[in-house]
C-alpha atoms as an extended CHARMM CRD file, in Angstrom:
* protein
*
       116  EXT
         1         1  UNK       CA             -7.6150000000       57.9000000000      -22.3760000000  PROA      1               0.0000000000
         2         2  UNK       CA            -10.6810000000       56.9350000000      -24.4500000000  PROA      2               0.0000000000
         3         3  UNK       CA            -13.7190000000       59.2800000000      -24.2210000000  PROA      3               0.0000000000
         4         4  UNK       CA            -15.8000000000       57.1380000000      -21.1460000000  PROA      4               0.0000000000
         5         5  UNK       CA            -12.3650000000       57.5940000000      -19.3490000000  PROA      5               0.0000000000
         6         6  UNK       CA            -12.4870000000       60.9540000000      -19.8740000000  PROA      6               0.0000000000
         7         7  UNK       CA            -16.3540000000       61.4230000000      -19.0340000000  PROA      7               0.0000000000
         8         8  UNK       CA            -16.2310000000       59.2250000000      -16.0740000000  PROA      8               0.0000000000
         9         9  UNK       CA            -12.8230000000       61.2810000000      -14.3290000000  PROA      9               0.0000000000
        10        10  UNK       CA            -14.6680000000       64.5500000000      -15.3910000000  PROA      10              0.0000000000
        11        11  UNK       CA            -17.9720000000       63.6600000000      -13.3130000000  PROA      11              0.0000000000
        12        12  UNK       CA            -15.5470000000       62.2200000000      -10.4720000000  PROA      12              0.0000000000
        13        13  UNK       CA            -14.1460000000       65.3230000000       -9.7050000000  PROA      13              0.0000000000
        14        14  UNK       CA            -17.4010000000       67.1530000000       -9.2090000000  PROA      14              0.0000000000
        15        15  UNK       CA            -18.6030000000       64.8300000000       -6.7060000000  PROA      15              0.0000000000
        16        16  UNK       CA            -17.9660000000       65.1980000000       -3.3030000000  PROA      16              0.0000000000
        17        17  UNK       CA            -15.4110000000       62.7370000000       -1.4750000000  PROA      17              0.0000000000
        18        18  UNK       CA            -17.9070000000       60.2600000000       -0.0800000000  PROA      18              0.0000000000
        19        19  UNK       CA            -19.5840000000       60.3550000000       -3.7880000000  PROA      19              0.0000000000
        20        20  UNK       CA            -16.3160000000       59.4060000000       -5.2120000000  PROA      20              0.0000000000
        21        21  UNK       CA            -15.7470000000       56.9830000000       -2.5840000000  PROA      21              0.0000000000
        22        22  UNK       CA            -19.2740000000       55.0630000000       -3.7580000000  PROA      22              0.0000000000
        23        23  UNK       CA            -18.5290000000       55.3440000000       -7.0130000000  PROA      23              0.0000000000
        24        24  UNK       CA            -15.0970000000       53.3630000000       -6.6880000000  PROA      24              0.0000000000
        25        25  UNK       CA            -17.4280000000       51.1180000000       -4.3690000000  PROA      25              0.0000000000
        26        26  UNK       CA            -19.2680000000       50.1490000000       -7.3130000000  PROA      26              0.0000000000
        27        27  UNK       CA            -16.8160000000       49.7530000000       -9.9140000000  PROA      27              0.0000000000
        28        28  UNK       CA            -14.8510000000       47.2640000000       -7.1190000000  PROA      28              0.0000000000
        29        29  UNK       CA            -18.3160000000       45.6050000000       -7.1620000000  PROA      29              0.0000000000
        30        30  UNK       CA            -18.5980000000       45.4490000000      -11.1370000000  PROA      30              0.0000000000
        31        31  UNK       CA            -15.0100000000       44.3660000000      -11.4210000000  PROA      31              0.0000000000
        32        32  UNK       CA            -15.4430000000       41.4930000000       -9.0820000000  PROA      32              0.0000000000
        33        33  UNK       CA            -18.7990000000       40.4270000000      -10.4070000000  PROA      33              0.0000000000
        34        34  UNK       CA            -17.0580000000       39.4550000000      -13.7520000000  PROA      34              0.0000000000
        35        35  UNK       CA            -15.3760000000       37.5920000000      -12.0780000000  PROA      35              0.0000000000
        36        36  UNK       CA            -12.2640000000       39.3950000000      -10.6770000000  PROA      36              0.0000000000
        37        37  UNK       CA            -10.8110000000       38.5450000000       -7.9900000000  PROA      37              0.0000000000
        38        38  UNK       CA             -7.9470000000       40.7710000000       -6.5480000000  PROA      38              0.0000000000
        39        39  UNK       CA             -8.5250000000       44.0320000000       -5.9300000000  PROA      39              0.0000000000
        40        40  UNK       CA             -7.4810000000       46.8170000000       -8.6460000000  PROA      40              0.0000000000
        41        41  UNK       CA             -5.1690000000       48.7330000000       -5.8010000000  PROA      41              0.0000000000
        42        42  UNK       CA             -3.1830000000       46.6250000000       -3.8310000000  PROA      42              0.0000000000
        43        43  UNK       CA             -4.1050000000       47.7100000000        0.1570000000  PROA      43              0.0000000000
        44        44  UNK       CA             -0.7690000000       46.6570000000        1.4020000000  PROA      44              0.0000000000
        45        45  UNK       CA              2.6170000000       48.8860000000        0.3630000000  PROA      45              0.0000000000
        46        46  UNK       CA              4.3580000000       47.2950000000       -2.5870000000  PROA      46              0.0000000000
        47        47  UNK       CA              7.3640000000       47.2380000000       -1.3900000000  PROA      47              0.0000000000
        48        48  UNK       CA             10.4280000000       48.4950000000       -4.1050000000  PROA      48              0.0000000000
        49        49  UNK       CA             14.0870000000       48.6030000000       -3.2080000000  PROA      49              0.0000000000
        50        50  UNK       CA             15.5340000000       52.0250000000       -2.9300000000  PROA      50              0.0000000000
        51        51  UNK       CA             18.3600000000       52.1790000000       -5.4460000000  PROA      51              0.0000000000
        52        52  UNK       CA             21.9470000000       53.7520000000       -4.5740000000  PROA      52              0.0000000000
        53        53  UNK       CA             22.0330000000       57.2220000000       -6.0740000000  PROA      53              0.0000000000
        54        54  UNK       CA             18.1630000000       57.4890000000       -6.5430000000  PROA      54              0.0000000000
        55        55  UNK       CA             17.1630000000       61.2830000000       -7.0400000000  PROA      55              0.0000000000
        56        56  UNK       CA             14.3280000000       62.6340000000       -5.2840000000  PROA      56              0.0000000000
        57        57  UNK       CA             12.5210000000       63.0240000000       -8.3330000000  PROA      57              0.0000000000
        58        58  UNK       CA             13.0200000000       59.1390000000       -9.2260000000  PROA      58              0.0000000000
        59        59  UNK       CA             12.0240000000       58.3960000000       -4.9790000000  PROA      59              0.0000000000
        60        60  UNK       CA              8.3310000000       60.0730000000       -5.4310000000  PROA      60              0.0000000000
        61        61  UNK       CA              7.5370000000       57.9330000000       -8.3930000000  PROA      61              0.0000000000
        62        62  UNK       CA              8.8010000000       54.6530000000       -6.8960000000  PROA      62              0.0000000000
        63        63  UNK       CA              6.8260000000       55.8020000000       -3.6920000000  PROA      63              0.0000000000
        64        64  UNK       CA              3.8970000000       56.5420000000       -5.8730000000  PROA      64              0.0000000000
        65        65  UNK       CA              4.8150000000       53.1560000000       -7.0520000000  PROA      65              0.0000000000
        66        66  UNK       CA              4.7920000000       51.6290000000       -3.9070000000  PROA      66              0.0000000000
        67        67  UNK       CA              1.5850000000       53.2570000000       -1.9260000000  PROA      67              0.0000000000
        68        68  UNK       CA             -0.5740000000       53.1130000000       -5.2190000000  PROA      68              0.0000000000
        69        69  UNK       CA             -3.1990000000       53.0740000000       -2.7470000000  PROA      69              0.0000000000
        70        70  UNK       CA             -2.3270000000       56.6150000000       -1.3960000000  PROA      70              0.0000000000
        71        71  UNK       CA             -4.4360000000       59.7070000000       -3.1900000000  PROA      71              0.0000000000
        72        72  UNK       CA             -1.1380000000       61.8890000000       -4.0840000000  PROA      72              0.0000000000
        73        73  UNK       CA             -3.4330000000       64.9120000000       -4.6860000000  PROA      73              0.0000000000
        74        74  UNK       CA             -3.2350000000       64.8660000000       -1.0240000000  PROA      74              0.0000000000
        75        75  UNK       CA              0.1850000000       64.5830000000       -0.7570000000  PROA      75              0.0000000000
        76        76  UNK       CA              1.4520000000       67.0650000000       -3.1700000000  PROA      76              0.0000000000
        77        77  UNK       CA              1.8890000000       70.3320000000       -1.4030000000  PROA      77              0.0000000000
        78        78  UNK       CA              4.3830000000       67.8130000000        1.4580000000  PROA      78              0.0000000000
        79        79  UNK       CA              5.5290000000       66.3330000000       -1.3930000000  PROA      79              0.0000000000
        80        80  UNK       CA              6.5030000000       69.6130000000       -3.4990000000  PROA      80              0.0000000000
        81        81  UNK       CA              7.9060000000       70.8940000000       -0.2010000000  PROA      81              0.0000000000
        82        82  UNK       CA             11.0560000000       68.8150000000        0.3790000000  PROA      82              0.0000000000
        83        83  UNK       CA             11.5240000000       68.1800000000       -3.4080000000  PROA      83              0.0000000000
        84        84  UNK       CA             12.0280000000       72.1710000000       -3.1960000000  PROA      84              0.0000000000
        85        85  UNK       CA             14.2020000000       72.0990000000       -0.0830000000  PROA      85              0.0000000000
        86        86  UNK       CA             16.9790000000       70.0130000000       -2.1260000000  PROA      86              0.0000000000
        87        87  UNK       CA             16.6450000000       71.0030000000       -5.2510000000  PROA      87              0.0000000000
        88        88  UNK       CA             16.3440000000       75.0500000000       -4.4980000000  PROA      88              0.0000000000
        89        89  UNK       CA             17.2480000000       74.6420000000       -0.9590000000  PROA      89              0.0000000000
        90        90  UNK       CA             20.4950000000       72.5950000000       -1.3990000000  PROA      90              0.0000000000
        91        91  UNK       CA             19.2390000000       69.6950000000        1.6080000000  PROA      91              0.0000000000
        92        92  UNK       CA             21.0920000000       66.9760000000        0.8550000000  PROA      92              0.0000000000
        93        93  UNK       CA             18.9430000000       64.3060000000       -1.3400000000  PROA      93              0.0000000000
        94        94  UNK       CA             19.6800000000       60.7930000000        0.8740000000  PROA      94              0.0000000000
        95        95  UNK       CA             17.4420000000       63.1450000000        4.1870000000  PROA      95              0.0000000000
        96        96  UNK       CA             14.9140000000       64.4200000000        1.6980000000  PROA      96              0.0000000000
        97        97  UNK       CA             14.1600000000       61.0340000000        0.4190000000  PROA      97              0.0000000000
        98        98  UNK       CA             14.2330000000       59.5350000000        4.1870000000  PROA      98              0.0000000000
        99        99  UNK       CA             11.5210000000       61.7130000000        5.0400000000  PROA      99              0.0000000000
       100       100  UNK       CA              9.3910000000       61.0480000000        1.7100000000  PROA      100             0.0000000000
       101       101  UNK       CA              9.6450000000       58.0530000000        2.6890000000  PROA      101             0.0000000000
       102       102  UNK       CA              8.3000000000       58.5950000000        5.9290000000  PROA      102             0.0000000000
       103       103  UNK       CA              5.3520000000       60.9230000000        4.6700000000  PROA      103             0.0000000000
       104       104  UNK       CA              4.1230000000       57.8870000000        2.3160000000  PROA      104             0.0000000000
       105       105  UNK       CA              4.2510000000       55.5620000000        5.5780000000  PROA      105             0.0000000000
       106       106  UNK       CA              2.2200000000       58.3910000000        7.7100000000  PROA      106             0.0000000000
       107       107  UNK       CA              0.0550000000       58.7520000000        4.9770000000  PROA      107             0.0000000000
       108       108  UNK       CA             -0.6080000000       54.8520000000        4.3200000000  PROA      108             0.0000000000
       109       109  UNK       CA             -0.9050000000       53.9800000000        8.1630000000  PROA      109             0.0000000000
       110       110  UNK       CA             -3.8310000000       57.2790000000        8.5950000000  PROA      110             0.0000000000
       111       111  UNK       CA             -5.0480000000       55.6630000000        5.4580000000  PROA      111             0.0000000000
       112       112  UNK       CA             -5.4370000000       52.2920000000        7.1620000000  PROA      112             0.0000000000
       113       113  UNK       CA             -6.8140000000       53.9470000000       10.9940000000  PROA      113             0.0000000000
       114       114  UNK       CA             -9.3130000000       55.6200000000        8.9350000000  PROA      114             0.0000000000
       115       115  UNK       CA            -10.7900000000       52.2450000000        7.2800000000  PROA      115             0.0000000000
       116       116  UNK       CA            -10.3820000000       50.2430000000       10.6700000000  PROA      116             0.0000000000
């Protein structure tokens, strides 16, 4: 991360969330006035195959993958909770990956209410 990186990420987390929301406004702006034309986050799910014998740990990043839209900040205490109920928990992996699945849909579809 070079040092504007750095400065700019370090002044985004003081703001407020509607003052980081207008400052992503703007750089979408800048980035399409040189002449840019797809967004930088995809606003539809990129949709990646779940693979046989995927772990949970391997199932968040390909979700993170997937819903790069999705602010995981947000997501991390829901996130942190079923990871814990297999791995400490002993919850079989295949249900704890069906319903991370199914809290990066919830989260995407309030994601896209909010914005309509």
């Amino acid at each position: 991360m070079n040092r504007h990186e750095k400065r700019l990420l370090a002044v985004l987390r003081e703001l407020s969330e509607d003052g980081q929301e207008q400052v992503l406004a703007f750089a979408e702006f800048l980035h399409l006035r040189q002449g840019r034309v797809e967004p930088l986050v995809p606003t539809e799910p990129v949709v990646i195959a779940r693979p046989e014998g995927e772990s949970v740990v391997r199932a968040i990043k390909r979700l993170a993958a997937s819903y790069p839209m999705l602010d995981r900040g947000k997501m991390l205490n829901e996130t942190s909770t079923l990871m814990a109920q297999c791995v400490i928990g002993g919850r079989p992996t295949e249900e704890v990956i069906d319903d991370l699945e199914t809290l990066f849909r919830t989260h995407f579809e309030a994601l896209r209410s909010a914005k309509t």
